[in-house]
C-alpha positions as CSV (number, residue, x, y, z in Angstrom):
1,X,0.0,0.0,0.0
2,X,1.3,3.2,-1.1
3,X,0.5,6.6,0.9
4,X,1.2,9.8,0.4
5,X,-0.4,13.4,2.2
6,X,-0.5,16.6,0.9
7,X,-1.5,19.6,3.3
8,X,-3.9,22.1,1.2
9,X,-5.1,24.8,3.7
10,X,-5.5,25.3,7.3
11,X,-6.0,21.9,8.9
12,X,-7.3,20.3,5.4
13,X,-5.5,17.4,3.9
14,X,-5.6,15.3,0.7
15,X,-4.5,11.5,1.3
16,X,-4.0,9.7,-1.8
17,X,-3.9,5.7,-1.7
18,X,-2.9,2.8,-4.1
19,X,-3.3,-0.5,-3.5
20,X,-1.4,-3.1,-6.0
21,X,-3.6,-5.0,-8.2
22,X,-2.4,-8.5,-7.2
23,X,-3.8,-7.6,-3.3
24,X,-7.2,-7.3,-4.6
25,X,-7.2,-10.0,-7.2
26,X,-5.6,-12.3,-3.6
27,X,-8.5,-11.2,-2.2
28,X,-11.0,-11.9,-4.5
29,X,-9.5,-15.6,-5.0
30,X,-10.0,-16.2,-1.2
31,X,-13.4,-14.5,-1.1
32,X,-14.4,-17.3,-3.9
33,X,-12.9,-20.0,-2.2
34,X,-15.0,-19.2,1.5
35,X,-17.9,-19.7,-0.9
36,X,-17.0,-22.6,-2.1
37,X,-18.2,-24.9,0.3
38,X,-21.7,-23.4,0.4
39,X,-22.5,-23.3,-3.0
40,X,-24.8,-26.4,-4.4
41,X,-24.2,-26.9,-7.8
42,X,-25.7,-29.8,-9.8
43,X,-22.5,-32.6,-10.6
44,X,-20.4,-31.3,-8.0
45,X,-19.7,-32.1,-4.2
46,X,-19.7,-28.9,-2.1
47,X,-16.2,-27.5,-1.6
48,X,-15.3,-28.5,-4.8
49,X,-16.7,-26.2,-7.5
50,X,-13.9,-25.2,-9.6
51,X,-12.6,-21.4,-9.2
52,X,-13.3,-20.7,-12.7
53,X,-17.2,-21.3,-12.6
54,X,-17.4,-19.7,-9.2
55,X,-15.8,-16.6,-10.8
56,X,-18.3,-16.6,-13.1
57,X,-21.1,-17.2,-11.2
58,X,-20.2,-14.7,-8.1
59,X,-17.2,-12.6,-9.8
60,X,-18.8,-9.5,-9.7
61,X,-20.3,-9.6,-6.8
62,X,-17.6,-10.3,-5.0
63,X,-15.4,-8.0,-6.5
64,X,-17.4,-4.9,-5.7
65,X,-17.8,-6.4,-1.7
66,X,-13.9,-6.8,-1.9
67,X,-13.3,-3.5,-3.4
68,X,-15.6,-2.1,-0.3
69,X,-13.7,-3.7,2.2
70,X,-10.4,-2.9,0.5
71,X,-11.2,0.8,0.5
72,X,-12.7,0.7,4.1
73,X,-9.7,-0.5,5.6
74,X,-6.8,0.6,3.7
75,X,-8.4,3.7,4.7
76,X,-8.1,3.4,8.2
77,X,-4.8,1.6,8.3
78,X,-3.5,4.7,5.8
79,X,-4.8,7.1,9.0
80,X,-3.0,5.0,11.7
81,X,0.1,4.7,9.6
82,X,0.3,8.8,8.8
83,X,-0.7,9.4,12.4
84,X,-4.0,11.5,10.8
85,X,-6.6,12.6,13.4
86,X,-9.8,13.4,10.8
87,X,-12.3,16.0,12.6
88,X,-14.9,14.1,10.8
89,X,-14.9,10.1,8.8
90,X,-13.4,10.7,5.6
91,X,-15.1,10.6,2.0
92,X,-13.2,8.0,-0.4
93,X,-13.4,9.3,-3.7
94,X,-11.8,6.0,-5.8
95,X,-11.1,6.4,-9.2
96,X,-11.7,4.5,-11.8
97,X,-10.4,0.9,-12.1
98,X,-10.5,-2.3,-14.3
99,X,-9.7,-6.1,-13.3
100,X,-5.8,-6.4,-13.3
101,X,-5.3,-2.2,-12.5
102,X,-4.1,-1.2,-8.8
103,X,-6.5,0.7,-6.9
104,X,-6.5,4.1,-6.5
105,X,-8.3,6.5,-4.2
106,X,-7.9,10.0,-2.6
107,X,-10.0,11.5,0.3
108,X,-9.7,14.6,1.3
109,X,-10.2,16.2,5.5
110,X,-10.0,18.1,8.3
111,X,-7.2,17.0,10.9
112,X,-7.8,17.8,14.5
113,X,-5.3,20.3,15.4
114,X,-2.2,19.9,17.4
115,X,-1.6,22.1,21.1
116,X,0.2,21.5,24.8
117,X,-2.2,22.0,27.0
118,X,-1.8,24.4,29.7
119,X,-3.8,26.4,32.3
120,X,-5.1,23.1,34.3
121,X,-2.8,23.7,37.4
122,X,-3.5,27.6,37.7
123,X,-7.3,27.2,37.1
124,X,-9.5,29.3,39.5
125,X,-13.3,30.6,39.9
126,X,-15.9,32.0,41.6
127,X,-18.7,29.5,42.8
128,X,-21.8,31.5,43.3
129,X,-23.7,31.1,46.0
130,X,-27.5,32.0,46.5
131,X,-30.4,31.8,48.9
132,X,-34.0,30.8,48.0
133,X,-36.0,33.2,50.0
134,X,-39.6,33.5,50.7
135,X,-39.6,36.7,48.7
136,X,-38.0,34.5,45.7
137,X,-41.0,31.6,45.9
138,X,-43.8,34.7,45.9
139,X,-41.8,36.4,42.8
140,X,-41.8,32.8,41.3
141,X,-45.7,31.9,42.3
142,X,-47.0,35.2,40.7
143,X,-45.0,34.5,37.5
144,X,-46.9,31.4,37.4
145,X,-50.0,33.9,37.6
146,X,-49.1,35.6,34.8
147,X,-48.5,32.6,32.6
148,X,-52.4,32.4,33.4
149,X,-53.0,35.6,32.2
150,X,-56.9,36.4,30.7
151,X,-57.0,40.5,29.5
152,X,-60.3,42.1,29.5
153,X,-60.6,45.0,27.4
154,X,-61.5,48.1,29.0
155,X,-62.0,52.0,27.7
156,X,-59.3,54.2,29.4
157,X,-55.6,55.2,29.1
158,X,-53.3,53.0,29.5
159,X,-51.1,52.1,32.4
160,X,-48.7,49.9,34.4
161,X,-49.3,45.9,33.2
162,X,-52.0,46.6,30.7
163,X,-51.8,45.2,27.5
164,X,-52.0,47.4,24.5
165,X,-52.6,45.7,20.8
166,X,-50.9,48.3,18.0
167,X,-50.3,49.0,14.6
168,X,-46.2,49.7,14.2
169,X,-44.9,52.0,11.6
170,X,-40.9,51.8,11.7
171,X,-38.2,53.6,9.6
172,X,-34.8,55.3,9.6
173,X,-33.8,58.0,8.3
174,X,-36.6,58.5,6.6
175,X,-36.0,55.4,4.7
176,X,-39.1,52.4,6.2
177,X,-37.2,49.2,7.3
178,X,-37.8,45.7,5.8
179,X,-41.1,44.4,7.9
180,X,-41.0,47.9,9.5
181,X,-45.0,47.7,9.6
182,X,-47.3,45.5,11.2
183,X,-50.6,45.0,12.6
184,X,-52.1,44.1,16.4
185,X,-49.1,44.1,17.8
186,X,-49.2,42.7,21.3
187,X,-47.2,44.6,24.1
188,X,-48.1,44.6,27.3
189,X,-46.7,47.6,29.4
190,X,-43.8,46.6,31.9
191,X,-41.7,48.6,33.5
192,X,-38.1,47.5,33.3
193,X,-39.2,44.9,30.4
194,X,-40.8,46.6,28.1
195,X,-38.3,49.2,26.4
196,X,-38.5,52.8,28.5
197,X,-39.8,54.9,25.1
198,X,-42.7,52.4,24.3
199,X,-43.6,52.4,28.3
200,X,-43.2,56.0,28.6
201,X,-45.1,57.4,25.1
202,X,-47.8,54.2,25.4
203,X,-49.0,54.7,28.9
204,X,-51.8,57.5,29.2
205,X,-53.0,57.0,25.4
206,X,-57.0,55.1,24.8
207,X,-57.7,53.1,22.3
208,X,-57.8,55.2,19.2
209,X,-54.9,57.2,19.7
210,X,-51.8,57.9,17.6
211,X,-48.3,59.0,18.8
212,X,-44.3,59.2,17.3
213,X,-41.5,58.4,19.0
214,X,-37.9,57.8,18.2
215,X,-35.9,55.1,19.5
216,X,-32.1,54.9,20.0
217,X,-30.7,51.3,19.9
218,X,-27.6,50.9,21.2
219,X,-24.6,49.3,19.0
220,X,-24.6,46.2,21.8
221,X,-28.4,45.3,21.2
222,X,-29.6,42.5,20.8
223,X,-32.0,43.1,18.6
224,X,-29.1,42.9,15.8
225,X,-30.1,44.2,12.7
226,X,-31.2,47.2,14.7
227,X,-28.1,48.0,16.8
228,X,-26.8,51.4,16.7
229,X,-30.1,53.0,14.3
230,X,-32.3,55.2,15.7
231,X,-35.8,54.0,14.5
232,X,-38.7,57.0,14.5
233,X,-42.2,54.7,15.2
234,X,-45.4,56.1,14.2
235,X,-47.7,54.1,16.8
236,X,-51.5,53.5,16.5
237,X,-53.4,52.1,19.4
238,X,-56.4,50.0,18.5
239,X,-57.2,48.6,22.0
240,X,-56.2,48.8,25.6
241,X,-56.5,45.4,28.0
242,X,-56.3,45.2,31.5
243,X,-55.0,41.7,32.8
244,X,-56.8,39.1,34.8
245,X,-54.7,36.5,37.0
246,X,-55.9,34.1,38.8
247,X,-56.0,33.3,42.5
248,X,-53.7,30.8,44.3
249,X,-56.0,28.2,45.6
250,X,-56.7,24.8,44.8
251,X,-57.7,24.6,41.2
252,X,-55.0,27.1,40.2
253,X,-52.3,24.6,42.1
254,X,-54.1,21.8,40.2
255,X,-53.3,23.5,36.9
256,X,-50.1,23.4,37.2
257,X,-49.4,19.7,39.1
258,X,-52.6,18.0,40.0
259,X,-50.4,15.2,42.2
260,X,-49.9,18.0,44.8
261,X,-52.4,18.7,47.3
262,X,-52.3,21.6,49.4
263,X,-50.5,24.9,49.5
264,X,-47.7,24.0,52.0
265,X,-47.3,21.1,49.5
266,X,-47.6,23.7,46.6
267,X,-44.6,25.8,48.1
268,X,-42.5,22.9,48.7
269,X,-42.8,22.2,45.1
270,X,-41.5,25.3,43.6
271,X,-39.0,25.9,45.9
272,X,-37.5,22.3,44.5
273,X,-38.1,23.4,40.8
274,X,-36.4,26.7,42.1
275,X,-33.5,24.9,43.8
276,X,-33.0,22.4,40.6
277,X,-33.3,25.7,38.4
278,X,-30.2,27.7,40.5
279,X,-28.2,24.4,40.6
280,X,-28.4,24.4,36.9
281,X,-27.3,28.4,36.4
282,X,-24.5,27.7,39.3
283,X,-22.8,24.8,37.1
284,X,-23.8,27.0,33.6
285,X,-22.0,30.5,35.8
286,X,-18.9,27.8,36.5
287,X,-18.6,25.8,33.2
288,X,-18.7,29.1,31.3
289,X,-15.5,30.3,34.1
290,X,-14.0,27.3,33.1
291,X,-14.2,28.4,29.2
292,X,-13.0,31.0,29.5
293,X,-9.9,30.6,31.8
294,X,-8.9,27.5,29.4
295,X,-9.4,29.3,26.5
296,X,-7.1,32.5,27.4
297,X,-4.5,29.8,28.4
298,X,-5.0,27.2,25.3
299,X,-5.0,30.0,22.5
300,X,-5.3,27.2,19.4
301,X,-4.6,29.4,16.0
302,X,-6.4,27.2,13.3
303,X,-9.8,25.5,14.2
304,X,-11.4,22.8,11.9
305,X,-13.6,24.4,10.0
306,X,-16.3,21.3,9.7
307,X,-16.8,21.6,13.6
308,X,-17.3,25.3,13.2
309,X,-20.1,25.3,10.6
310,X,-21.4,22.7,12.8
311,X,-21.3,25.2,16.2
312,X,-22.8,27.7,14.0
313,X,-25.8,25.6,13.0
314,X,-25.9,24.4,15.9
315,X,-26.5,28.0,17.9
316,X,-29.0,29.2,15.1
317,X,-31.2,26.4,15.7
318,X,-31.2,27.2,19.1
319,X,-31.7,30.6,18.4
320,X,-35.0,29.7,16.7
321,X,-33.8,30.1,13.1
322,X,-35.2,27.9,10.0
323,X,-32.7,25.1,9.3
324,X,-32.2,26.9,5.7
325,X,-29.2,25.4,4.0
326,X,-28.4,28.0,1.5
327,X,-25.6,29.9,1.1
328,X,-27.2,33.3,1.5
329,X,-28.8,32.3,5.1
330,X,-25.6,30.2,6.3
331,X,-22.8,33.4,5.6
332,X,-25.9,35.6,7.8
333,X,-25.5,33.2,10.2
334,X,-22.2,32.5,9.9
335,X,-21.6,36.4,10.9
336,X,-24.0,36.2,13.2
337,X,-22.7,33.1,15.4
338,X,-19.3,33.0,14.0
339,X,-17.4,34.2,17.0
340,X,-19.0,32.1,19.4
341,X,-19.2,29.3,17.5
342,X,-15.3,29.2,17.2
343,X,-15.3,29.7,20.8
344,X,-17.6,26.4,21.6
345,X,-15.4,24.4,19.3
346,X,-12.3,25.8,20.3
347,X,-13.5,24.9,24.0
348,X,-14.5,21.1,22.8
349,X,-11.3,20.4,21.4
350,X,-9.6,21.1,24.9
351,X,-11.9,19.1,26.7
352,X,-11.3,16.5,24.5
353,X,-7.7,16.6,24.3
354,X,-7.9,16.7,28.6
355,X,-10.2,13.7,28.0
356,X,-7.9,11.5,26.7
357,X,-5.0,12.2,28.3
358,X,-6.2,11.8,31.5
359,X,-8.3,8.6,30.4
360,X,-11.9,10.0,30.7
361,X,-14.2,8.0,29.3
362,X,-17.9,8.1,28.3
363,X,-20.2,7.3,31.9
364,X,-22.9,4.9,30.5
365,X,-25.0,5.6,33.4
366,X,-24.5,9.3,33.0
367,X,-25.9,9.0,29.4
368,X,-29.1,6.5,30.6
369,X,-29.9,9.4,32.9
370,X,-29.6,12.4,30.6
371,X,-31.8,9.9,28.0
372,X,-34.3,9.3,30.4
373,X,-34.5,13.3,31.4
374,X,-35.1,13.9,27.9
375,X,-37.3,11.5,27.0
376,X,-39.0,12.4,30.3
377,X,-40.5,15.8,28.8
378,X,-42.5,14.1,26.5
379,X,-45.9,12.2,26.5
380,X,-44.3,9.0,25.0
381,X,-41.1,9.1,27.0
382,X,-40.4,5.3,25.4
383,X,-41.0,6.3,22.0
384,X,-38.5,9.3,22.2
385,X,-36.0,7.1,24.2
386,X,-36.2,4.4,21.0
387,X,-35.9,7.0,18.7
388,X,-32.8,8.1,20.8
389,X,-31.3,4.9,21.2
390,X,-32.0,4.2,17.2
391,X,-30.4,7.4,15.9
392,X,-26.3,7.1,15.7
393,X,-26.2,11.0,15.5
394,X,-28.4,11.4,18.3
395,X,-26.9,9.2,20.4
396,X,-23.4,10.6,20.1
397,X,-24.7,13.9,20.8
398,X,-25.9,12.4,24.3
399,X,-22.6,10.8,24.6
400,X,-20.5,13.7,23.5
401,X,-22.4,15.9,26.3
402,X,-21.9,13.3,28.9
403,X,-18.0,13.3,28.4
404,X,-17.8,16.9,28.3
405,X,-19.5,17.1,31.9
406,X,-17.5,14.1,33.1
407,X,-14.1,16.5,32.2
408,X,-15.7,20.1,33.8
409,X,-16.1,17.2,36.8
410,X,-12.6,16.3,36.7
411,X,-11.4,20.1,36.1
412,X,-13.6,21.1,38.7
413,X,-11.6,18.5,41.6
414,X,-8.6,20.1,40.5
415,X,-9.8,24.1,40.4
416,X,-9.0,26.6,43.1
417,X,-12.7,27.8,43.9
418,X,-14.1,30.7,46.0
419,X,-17.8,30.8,47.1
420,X,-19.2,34.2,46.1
421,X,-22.4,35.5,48.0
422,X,-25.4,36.6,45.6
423,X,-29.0,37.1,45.4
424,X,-31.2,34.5,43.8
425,X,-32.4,37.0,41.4
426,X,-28.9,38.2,40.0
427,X,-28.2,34.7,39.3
428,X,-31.0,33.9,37.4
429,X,-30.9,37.0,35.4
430,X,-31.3,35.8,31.7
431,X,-28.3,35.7,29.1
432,X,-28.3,37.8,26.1
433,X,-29.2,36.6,23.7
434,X,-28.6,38.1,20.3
435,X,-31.8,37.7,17.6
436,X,-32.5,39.5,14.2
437,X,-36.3,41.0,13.8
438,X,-38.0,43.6,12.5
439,X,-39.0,46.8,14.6
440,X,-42.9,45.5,14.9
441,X,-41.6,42.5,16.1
442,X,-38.8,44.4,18.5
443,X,-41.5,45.8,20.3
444,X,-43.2,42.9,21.0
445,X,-40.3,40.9,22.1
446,X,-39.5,43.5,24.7
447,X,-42.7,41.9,26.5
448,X,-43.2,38.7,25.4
449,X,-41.7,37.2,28.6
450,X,-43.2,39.7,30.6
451,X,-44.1,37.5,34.2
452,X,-42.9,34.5,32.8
């Protein structure tokens, strides 16, 4: 077998391979001769069909199996022998070859890039740590209210937590934006959630009434294709709402858990949910420590670019865009995502490289457990945990996550941590996260997670 590598850019490579022609005609010869003693054919004893007629009869067959194989493993043995890490399982591209001819193939792939790792001795964070107050549970419980939330309309101004439905006129510079109008827009008036202008210039007005008002964006907002514009809204009210919520007794608890009886029951219940929720943040505040202190110390110049597209789609899915596989949609979300995306896989390859140098392996029973809280969430958990268990992707998704927890364990036994005091509702603060809409729909995201 004859090898030879040639490095194209970055971290791509082509490896070209030839195998000589008297391998795979070997090959064939003893592929024919473990048939031999199955084949029944009239005037001859099994195991003794002459090689001739079972070339005939099977030749092709077995040529295109051994040609398979052949290409399979010459492929990984080519790999092992070059000392080749792909990113990804290579795609044989043979050429063309007749009976007698050597075979020929070339692939072409991302190698997983070379670094010393450093920064694991030196590694220090900040654990927060938070209190679940009374206070906290009421803030929760009412939230839950509002999730309830009925609105009757009513015929007066507006003011604090109504609910206004308007007709959005958006431009800048004179010049509308893409989408800039819509229709029965839903915002409901928050202070603190809703942006300041909309609270300030909406509250006061009946239905009926018009007002204008510009808005300043700042470059950081994540509203993205309207940082750093000022937008001038021309704002029609059509209809003022007050809301409704319902009262904490039995059938509201009921609603939300019918196994729990009782509102001391009902309170110990969200103050679990509350405690599993800050666990969550506490591990997502130190993981995200982690990241960054490995990242500042493991600087790795050239990143696969496979696992980077991958990030990227990855993050926009997540983000609630259209799986769109067009070129046009993947370079907006490539600029979009881009520089956290090469952050995430950046971060992976260290974890994996601490992985197997310290001889971390996959924890089956981690992986059963985040299967079954998965599958959990749904109304055929055993479905979705046979679907799981069925898909190869899937599954080494779930396994990929599992490892990649099992090494912030490990980096965590090792880490130089300091508990730092803070208040249940700084913790839980949502992230940023950065979306692309038009102004209509700004306005309405500003409260569509009002009390939730």
């Amino acid at each position: 077998m004859q090898v030879s590598v040639e490095q194209l850019e970055g971290l791509e490579r082509r490896m070209t391979v030839q195998i000589p022609a008297d391998k795979i005609d070997s090959d064939i010869v003893d592929r024919l001769k473990s048939l031999s003693p199955t084949v029944k054919l009239h005037g001859f004893r099994p195991g003794k069909v002459p090689l001739k007629l079972l070339k005939r009869m099977y030749g092709d067959k077995v040529r295109q199996e051994v040609l398979q194989q052949i290409l399979q493993s010459s492929c990984e043995n080519a790999l092992e022998q070059e000392k080749l890490r792909p990113v990804s399982p290579p795609r044989i591209e043979p050429k063309p070859i007749k009976e007698g001819e050597a075979l020929e193939y070339s692939t072409t792939f991302e190698v997983l890039p070379e670094f010393e790792m450093a920064g694991i001795e030196t590694l220090q964070m900040e654990r927060p740590v938070a209190e679940i107050t009374e206070v906290n549970i009421a803030a929760t419980i009412e939230k839950l209210r509002w999730q309830q939330v009925t609105w009757n309309t009513v015929d007066r101004p507006a003011r604090q937590d109504d609910r206004v439905l308007i007709d959005v006129d958006g431009s800048s510079n004179g010049v509308d934006l893409p989408d800039g109008k819509r229709h029965n827009v839903s915002l409901v008036l928050v202070e603190g959630q809703s942006r300041p202008e909309f609270l300030q210039n909406l509250t006061g007005l009946q239905a009926g009434a018009a007002t204008e008002f510009d808005v300043a964006y700042p470059e950081d907002d994540p509203v993205r294709n309207l940082a750093g514009k000022t937008v001038h809204y021309k704002i029609k009210v059509n209809s003022v709402e007050e809301p409704v919520l319902p009262a904490v007794d039995d059938e509201f608890i009921r609603s939300l858990d019918s196994t729990v009886g009782g509102m001391e029951a009902f309170h110990e219940m969200i103050r679990e949910n509350m405690e599993r929720e800050l666990q969550e943040r506490i591990r997502k505040v130190i993981k995200r420590q982690i990241m960054e202190s490995l990242l500042e110390a493991n600087p790795i110049p050239l990143l696969p670019q496979t696992l980077i597209k991958a990030q990227i789609a990855n993050i926009a899915r997540q983000a609630g865009f259209p799986d769109a596989d067009d070129e046009k949609n993947n370079q907006f979300k490539a600029q979009l995502f881009g520089l956290e995306a090469r952050r995430r896989t950046a971060f992976g390859l260290i974890l994996m490289q601490l992985a197997q140098a310290n001889g971390i392996e996959v924890d089956e029973a981690r992986v059963r457990s985040y299967l079954s809280a998965i599958s959990s969430t749904y109304e055929e958990p055993a479905a979705v945990l046979q679907h799981y268990e069925r898909t190869p992707e899937l599954m080494g998704s779930i396994r990929a996550m599992a490892l990649e927890e099992q090494v912030v364990d490990w980096l965590l036994e090792r880490a130089q941590i300091t508990d730092k005091p803070i208040s249940f509702e700084e913790i839980m603060q949502p992230e940023t996260v950065m979306v692309i809409q038009a102004p209509g729909a700004a306005a309405q995201q500003a409260s569509s997670n009002d009390h939730a």
